[in-house]
RODO-2510 file (C-alpha; in nm, 4 decimals, decimal comma):
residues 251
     n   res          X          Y          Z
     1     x     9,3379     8,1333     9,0796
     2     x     8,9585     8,2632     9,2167
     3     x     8,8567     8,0702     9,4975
     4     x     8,5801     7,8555     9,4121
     5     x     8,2127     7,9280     9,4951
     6     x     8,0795     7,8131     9,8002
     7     x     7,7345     7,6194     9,7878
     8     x     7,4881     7,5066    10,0204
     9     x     7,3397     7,1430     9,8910
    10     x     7,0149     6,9999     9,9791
    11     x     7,0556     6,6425     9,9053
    12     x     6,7718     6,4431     9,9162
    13     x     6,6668     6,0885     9,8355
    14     x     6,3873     5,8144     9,8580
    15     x     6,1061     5,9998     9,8194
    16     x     5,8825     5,6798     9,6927
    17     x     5,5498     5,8988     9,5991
    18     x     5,4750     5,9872     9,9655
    19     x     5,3862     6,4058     9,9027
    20     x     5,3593     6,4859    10,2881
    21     x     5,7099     6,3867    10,3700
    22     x     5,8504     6,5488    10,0949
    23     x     5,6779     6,8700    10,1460
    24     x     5,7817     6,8994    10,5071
    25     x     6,0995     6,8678    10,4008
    26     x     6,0867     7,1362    10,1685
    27     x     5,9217     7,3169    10,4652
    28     x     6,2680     7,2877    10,6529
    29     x     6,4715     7,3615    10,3919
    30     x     6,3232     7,7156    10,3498
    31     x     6,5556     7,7881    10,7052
    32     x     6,8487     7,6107    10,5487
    33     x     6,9723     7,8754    10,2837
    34     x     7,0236     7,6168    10,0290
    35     x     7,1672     7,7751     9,6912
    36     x     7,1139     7,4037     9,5032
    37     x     6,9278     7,1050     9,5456
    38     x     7,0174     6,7570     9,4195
    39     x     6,8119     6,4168     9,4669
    40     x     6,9712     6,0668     9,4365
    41     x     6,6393     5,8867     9,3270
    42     x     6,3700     5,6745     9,4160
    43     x     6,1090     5,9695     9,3670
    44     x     5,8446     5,6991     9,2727
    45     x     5,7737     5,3139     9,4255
    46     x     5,5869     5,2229     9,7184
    47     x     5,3962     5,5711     9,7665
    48     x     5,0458     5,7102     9,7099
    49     x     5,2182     6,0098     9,5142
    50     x     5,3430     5,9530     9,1928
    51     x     5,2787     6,2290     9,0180
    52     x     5,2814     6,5179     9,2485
    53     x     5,6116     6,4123     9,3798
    54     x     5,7570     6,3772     9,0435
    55     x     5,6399     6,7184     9,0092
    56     x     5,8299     6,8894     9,2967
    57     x     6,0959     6,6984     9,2621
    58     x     6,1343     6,7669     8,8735
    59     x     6,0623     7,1585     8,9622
    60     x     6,3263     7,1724     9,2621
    61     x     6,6177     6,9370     9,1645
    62     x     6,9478     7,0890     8,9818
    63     x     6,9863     6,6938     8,8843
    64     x     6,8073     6,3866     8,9792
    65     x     6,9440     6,0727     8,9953
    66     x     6,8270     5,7294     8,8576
    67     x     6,6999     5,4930     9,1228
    68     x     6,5856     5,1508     9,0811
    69     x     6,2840     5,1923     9,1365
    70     x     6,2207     5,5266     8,8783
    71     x     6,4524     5,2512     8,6534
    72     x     6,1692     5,0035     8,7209
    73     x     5,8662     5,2513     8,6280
    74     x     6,0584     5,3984     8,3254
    75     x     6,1047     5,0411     8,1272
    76     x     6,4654     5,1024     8,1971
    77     x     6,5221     4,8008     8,3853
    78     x     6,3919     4,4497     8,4405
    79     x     6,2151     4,4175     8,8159
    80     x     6,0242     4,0658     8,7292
    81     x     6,2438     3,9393     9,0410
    82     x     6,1025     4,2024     9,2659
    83     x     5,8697     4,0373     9,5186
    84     x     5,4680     4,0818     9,3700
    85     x     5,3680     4,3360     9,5862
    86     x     5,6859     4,5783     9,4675
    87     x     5,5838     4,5204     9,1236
    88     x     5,2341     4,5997     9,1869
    89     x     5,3243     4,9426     9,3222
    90     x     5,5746     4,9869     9,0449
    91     x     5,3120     4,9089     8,7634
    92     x     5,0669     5,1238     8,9505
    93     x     5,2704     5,4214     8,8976
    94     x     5,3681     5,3558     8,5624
    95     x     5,0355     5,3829     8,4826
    96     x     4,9051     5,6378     8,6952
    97     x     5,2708     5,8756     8,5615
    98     x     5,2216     6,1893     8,3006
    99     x     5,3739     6,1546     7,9701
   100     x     5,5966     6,4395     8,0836
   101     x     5,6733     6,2876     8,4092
   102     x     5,7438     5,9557     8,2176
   103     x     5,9619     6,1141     8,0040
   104     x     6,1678     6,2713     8,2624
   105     x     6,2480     5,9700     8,4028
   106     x     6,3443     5,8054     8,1418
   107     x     6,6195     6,0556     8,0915
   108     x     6,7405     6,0290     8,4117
   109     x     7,1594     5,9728     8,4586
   110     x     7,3295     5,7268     8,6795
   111     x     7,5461     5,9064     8,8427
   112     x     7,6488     6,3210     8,8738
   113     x     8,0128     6,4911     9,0082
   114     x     7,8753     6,7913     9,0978
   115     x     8,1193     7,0972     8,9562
   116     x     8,3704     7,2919     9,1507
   117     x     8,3106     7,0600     9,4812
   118     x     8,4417     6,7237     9,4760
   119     x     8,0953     6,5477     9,5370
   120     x     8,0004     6,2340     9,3682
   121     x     7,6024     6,1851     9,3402
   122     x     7,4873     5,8061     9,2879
   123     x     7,1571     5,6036     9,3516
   124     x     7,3510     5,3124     9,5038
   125     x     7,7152     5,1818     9,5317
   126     x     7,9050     5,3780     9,2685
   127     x     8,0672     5,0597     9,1088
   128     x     7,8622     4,8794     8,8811
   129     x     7,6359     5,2076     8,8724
   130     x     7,3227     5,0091     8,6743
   131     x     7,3272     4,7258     8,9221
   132     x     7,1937     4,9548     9,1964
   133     x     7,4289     4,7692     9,4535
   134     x     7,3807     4,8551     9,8290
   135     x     7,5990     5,0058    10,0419
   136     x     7,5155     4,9503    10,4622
   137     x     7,8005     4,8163    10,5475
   138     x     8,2133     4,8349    10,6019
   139     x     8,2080     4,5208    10,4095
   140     x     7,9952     4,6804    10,0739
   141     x     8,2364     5,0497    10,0925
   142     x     8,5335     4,8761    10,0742
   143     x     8,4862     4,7434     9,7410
   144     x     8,4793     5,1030     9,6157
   145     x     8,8614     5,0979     9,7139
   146     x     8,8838     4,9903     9,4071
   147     x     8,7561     5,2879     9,2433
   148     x     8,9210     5,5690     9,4964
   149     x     9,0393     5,7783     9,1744
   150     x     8,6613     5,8123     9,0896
   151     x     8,4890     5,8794     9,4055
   152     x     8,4473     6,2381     9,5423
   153     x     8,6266     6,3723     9,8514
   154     x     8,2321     6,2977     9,9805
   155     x     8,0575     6,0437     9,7852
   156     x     7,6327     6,0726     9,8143
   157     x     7,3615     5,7826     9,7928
   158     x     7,0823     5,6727     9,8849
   159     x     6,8764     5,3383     9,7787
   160     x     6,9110     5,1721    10,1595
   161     x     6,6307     5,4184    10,3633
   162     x     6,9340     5,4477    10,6691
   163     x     7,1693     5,7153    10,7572
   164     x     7,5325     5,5865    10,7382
   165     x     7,8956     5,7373    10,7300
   166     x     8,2048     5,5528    10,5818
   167     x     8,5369     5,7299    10,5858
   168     x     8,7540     5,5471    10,3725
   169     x     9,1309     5,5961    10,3250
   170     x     9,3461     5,4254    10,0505
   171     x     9,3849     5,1183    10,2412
   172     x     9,0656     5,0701    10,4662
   173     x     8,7406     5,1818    10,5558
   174     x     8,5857     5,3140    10,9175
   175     x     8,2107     5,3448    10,9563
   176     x     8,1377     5,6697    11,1500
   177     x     7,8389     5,7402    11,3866
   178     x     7,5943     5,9206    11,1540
   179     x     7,5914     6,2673    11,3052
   180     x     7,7258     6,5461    11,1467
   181     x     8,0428     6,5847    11,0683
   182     x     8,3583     6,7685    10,8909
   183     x     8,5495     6,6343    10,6352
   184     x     8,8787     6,5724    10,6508
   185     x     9,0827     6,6445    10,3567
   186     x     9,2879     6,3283    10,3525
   187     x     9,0026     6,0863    10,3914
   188     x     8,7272     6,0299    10,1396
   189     x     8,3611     5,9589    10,2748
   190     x     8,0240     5,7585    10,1118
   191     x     7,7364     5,9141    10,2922
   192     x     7,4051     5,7334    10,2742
   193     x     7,1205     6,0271    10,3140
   194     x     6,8245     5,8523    10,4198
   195     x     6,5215     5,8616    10,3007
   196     x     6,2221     6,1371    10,2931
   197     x     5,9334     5,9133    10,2015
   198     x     6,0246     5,5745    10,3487
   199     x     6,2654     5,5737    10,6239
   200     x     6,3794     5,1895    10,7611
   201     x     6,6271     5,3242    11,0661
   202     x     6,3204     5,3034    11,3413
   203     x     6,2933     5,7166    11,3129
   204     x     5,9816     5,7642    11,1001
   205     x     6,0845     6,1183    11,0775
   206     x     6,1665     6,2280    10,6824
   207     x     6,5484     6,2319    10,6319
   208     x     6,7078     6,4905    10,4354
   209     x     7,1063     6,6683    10,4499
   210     x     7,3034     6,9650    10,3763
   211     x     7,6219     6,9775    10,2636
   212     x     7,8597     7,2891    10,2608
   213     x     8,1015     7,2966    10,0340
   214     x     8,2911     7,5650    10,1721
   215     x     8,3496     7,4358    10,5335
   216     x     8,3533     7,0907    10,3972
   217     x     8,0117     7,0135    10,7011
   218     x     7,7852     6,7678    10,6416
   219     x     7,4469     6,7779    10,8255
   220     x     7,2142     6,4959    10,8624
   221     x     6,8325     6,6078    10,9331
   222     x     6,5004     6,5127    11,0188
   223     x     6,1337     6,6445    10,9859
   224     x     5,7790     6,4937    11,1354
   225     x     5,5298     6,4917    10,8878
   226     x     5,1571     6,3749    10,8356
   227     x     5,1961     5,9668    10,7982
   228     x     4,8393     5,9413    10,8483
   229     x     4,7663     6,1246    10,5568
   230     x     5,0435     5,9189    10,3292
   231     x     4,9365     5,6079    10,4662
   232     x     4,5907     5,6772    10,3396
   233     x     4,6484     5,7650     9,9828
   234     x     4,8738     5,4387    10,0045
   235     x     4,5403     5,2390    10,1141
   236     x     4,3415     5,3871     9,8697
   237     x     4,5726     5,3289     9,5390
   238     x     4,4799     4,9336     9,6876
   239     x     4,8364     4,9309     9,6998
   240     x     5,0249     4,6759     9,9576
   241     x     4,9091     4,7826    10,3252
   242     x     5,2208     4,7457    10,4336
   243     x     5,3660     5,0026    10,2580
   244     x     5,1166     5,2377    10,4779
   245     x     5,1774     5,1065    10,8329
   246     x     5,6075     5,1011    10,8215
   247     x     5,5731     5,4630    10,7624
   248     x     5,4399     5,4418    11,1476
   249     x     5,7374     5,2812    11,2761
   250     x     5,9814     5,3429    11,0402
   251     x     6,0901     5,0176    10,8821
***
């Protein structure tokens, strides 16, 4: 049997329109020898970027996952239970989005194993994929216990904005400091990546990751970038201000 390739994945996620996070993380890619890139979603909502971001991420992206909020934007799902200033931002961008960029979202899948690695690509919890479910907690991993045969050996979301690391076996689940880390091959993990446009862990640095596939590391990282400038364009798409000032802090 050959040996199977060995990849370099950027995995990215939650880049809600905001263009000067996601180009510094591009920036630190370029140092990272990535051979493929992947998003898990959220490339629109909340941002001053729509299009351009759509752009890049459309451009760089092997796949891109559906997120909510690209759901929301696309007429895919229903957000009229989404507080008013969330649907503001939402409607803003649906009308503000190319007819390519539209389109592109609207074709967008749930979920993604990538081949030859074992890795499982989802916007939220991976059971009940079009309910965008949240995973932050032991409590939320363990249900996908119930779908171990379907998970990958490393399972990757986003949808929360916060860095988190559950090792699950067939019987339990451990949260893990979220630092990188080597997988162990009796243990499956659901790794939440952050978020490049809108992080909510207190670190208003853009989050982004790398994962090996070879030596099985994962590699959490984190980029400054110009939140003046994205907090602007925010401001002047009249969009809610507070959208603008948590990129400052980070919540």
């Amino acid at each position: 049997m050959l040996p199977l390739p060995s990849m370099r994945l950027g995995v990215f996620s939650d880049t809600h329109a905001n263009y000067e996070a996601l180009s510094a993380v591009l920036e630190a890619y370029r140092s990272e020898k990535i051979d493929v890139y992947y998003c898990l979603g959220d490339t629109v909502g909340y941002g001053g970027s729509p299009n351009e971001c759509t752009e890049i991420v459309r451009g760089l992206a092997r796949v891109t996952i559906l997120g909510n909020h690209d759901a929301a934007v696309a007429g895919r799902m229903d957000y009229s239970y989404y507080y008013e200033a969330a649907r503001q931002a939402l409607d803003t961008h649906a009308g503000l989005l190319s007819a390519d960029n539209m389109a592109w979202l609207r074709g967008l899948p749930y979920s993604y194993r990538v081949p030859d690695a074992d890795v499982l690509l989802c916007h939220g919890s991976p059971v009940r994929l079009e309910e965008f479910e949240y995973i932050f907690a032991p409590e939320q991993a363990r249900e996908c216990l119930g779908v171990w045969d379907e998970l990958g050996h490393i399972t990757l979301i986003g949808h929360s904005h916060l860095c988190k690391v559950f090792s699950l076996s067939r019987t339990g689940v451990e949260e893990l400091p979220d630092v990188d880390f080597t997988l162990e091959p009796d243990r499956k993990y659901i790794v939440s990546v952050g978020s490049v446009g809108q992080p909510r862990d207190y670190d208003n640095r853009a989050s982004f990751t790398v994962f090996d596939t070879e030596t099985k590391r994962f590699e959490f990282k984190r980029i400054e970038y110009d939140i003046e400038t994205a907090a602007e364009k925010v401001l002047k798409l009249k969009l809610e201000r507070n959208f603008a000032h948590r990129l400052f802090i980070g919540v």
